[in-house]
MARMARTI-807375 format. One record per residue (C-alpha): residue in one letter; x, y, z. Coordinates in steps of 0.02 Angstrom, whole numbers, plus 50000, padded with zeros to 5 digits. Example, Ala and Ser with C-alpha at 12.3 -4.5 7.8 and 13.67 -1.06 7.14 Angstrom:
BEGIN
ropa; xx; yy; zz
a; 50615; 49775; 50390
s; 50684; 49947; 50357
END
This chain:
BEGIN
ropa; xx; yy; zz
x; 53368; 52952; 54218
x; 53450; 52941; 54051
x; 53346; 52950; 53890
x; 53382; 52912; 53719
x; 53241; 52976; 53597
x; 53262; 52922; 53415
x; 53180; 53051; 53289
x; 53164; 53069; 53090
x; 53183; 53204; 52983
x; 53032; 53187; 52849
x; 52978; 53259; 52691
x; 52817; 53395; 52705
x; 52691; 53310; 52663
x; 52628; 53439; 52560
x; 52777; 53422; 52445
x; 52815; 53237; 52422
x; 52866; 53160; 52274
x; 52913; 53003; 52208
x; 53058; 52971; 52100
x; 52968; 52844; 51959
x; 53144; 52770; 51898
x; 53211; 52734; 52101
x; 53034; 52728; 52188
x; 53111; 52815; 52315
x; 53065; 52998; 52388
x; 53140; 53139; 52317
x; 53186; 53267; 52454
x; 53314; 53363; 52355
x; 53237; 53558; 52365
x; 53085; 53455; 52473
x; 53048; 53568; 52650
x; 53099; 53461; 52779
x; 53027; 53454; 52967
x; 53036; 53341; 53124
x; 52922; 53173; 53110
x; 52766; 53260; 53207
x; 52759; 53078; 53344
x; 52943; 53109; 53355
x; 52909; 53291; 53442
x; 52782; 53192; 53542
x; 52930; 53109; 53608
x; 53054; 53210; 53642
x; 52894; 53329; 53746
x; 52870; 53157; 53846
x; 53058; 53151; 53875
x; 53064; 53327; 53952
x; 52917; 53295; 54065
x; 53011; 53157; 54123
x; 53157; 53220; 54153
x; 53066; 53372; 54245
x; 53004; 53239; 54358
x; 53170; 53130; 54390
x; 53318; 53228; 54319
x; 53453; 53144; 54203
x; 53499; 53169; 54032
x; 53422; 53177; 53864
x; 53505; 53130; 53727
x; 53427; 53133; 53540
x; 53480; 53056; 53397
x; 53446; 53016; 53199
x; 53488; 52931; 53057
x; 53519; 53020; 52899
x; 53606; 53151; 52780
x; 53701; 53285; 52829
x; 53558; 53382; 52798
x; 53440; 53312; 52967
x; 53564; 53383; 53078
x; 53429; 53552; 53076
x; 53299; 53418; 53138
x; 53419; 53403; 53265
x; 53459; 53567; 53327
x; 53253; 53594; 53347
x; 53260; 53453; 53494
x; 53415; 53548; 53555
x; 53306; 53695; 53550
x; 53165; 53622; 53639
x; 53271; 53585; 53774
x; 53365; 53400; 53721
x; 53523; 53395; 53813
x; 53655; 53316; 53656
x; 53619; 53249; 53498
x; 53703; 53143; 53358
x; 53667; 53108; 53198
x; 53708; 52933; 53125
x; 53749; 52967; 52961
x; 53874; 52888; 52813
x; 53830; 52823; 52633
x; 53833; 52648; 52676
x; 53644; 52685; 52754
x; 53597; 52736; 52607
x; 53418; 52644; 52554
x; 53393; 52562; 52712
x; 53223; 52468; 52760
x; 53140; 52461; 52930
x; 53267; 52311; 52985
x; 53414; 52375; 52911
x; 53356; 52542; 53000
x; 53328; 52477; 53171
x; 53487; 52393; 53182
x; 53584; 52541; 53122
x; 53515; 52636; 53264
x; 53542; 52514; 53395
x; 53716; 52507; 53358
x; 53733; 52705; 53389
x; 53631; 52666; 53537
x; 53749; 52527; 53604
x; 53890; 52652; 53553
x; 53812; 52821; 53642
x; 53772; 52680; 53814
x; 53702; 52722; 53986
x; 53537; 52725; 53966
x; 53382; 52700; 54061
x; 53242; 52721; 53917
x; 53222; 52761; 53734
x; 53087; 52847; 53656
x; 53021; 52829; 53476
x; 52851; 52916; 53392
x; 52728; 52772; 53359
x; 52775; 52803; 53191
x; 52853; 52905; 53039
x; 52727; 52994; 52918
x; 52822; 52944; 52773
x; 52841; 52758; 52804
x; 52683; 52742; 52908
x; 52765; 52570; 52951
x; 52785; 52604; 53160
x; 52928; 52441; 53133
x; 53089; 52544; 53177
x; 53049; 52572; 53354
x; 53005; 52396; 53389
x; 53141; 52337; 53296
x; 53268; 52447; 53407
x; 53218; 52341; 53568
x; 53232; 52175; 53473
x; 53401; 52228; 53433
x; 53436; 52267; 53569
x; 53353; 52134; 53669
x; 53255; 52242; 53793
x; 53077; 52239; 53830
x; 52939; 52354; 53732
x; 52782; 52447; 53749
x; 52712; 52524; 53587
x; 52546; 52675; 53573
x; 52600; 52750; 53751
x; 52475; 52873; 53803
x; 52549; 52899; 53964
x; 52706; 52831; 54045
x; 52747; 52838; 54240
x; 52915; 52779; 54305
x; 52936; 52722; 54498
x; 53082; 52609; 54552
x; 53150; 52568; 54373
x; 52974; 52522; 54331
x; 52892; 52579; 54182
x; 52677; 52596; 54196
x; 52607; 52636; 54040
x; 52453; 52666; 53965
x; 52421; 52611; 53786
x; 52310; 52681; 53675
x; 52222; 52546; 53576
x; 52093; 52542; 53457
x; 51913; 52518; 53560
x; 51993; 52562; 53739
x; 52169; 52567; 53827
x; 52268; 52447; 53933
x; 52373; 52462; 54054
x; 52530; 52366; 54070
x; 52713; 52377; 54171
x; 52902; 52320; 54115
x; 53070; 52338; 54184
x; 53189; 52482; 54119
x; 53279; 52484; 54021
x; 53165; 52482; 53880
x; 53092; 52552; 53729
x; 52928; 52644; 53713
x; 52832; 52713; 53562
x; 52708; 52859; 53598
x; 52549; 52909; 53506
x; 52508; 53096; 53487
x; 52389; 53112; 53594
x; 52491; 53091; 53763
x; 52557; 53288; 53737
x; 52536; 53435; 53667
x; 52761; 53474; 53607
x; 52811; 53635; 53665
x; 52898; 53766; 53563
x; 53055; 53825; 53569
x; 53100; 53965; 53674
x; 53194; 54109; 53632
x; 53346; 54040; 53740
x; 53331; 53875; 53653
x; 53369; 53927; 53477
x; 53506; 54035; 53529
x; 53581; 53850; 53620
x; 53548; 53768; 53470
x; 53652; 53884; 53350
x; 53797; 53868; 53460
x; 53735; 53672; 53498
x; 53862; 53516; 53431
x; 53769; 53389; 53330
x; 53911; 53238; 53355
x; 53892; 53117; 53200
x; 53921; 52923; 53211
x; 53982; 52849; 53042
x; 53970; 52669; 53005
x; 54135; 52614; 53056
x; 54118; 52703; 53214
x; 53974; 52617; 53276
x; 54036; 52433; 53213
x; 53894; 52409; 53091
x; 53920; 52267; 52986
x; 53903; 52297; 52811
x; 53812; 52158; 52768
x; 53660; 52238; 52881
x; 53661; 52406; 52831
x; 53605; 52510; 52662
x; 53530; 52437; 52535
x; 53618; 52262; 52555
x; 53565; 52253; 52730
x; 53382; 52274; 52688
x; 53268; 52126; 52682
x; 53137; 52213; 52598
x; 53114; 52308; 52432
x; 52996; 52446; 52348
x; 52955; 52352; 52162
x; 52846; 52497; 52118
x; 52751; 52676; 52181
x; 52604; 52725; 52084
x; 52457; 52837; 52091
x; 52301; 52725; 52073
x; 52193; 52762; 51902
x; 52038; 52866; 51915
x; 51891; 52728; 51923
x; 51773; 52845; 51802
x; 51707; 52995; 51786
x; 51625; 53102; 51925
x; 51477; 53177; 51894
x; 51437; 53351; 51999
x; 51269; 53386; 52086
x; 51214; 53580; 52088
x; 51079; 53660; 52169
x; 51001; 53670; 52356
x; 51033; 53522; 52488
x; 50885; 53429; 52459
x; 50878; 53455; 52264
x; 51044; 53371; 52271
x; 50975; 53244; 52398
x; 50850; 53194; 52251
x; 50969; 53190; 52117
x; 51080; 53067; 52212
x; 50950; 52947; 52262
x; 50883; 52947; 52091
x; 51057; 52904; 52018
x; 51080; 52771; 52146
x; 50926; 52682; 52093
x; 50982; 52698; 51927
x; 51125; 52613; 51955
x; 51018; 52476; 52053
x; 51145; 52514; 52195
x; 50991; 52511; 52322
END
């Protein structure tokens, strides 16, 4: 079995900031890591390929710089990697995003399944994995909790919001996992010393056949008019003493207020 997992390098989220003139994120001198679903995905690739064998193949879209998020997969036991990067993808959206990636996919070929966390931490938007199967015009499951293959078959398990369901599609396909179908392993000792030595292959526009017109900034459907912090609403006021002096003080204040 071939997989394909698509992962993002993120900001910390401890050290995010916002540039007020672009409303874009600044990650110039930012700590990078690996979007946390994304390791969730490449785990749930490995246990599959424990299972059935094949290949594992992970790749990215980005700066030079996410080739390290790269080399971590390689270290946790990915088989290749590539990193889809040039300035024309530059300010891409979800759609312009999703179609990038499918063309690398289309370009990379032979695959049986591809991967995606439900979601990236600093979009929050869980669009790009969906929008890779549109693309690509293959069937998805999104919030997998647990994902069985049998006779190019895929049973999953979806985590939803008051209980799960269970449903089947043919491969291949894409699937987006939540966090709670695996604990990602860390990489071993071996692993890093692969991943020094590891090739991260990078696709540029023109060698994927991305149209221009789709890709970047001009290719994106969808624009940030503003980032703000919302205002404080008022003043706090602070409560000291014990538990149920404080208890006292709140209830009075409430029916001050004539909130009760």
């Amino acid at each position: 079995m071939n997989i394909i997992v698509c992962i993002k390098q993120v900001p910390d989220t401890a050290e995010v900031r916002i540039n007020p003139e672009t409303n874009t994120l600044v990650r110039e001198g930012v700590p990078s890591i690996v979007n946390p679903f994304d390791e969730n995905a490449v785990e749930a690739a490995l246990k599959l390929k424990e299972t059935h064998g094949g290949k594992i193949t992970v790749i990215t879209m980005g700066p030079p710089q996410a080739a390290e998020a790269l080399k971590i997969c390689i270290a946790m036991g990915a088989d290749e990697v590539f990193l889809v990067s040039d300035r024309a993808f530059a300010g891409s959206d979800t759609w312009a995003t999703s179609y990038t990636l499918s063309r690398a996919i289309k370009k990379i070929g032979d695959f049986d399944l591809i991967l995606c966390g439900k979601q990236a931490i600093d979009g929050d938007t869980a669009q790009v994995g969906p929008g890779i199967a549109e693309w690509l015009g293959i069937p998805q499951v999104t919030f997998a909790i647990k994902i069985e293959i049998s006779n190019k078959i895929a049973r999953v398990e979806r985590l939803l919001e008051e209980n799960n369901e269970v449903v089947t599609c043919p491969l291949p396909a894409v699937i987006t996992v939540v966090k709670q179908i695996n604990e990602p392993r860390l990489p071993s000792l071996k692993g890093m010393m692969r991943a020094k030595k590891a090739e991260v292959k990078t696709l540029s526009a023109q060698a994927i056949g991305a149209k221009e017109k789709n890709t970047g900034l001009k290719g994106s459907p969808t624009q940030v008019v503003k980032i703000f912090t919302p205002p404080p609403k008022g003043n706090g006021e602070r409560f000291e003493g014990e538990p149920a002096e404080i208890i006292d003080k709140l209830i009075n204040k409430i029916k001050e207020r004539k909130i009760l």
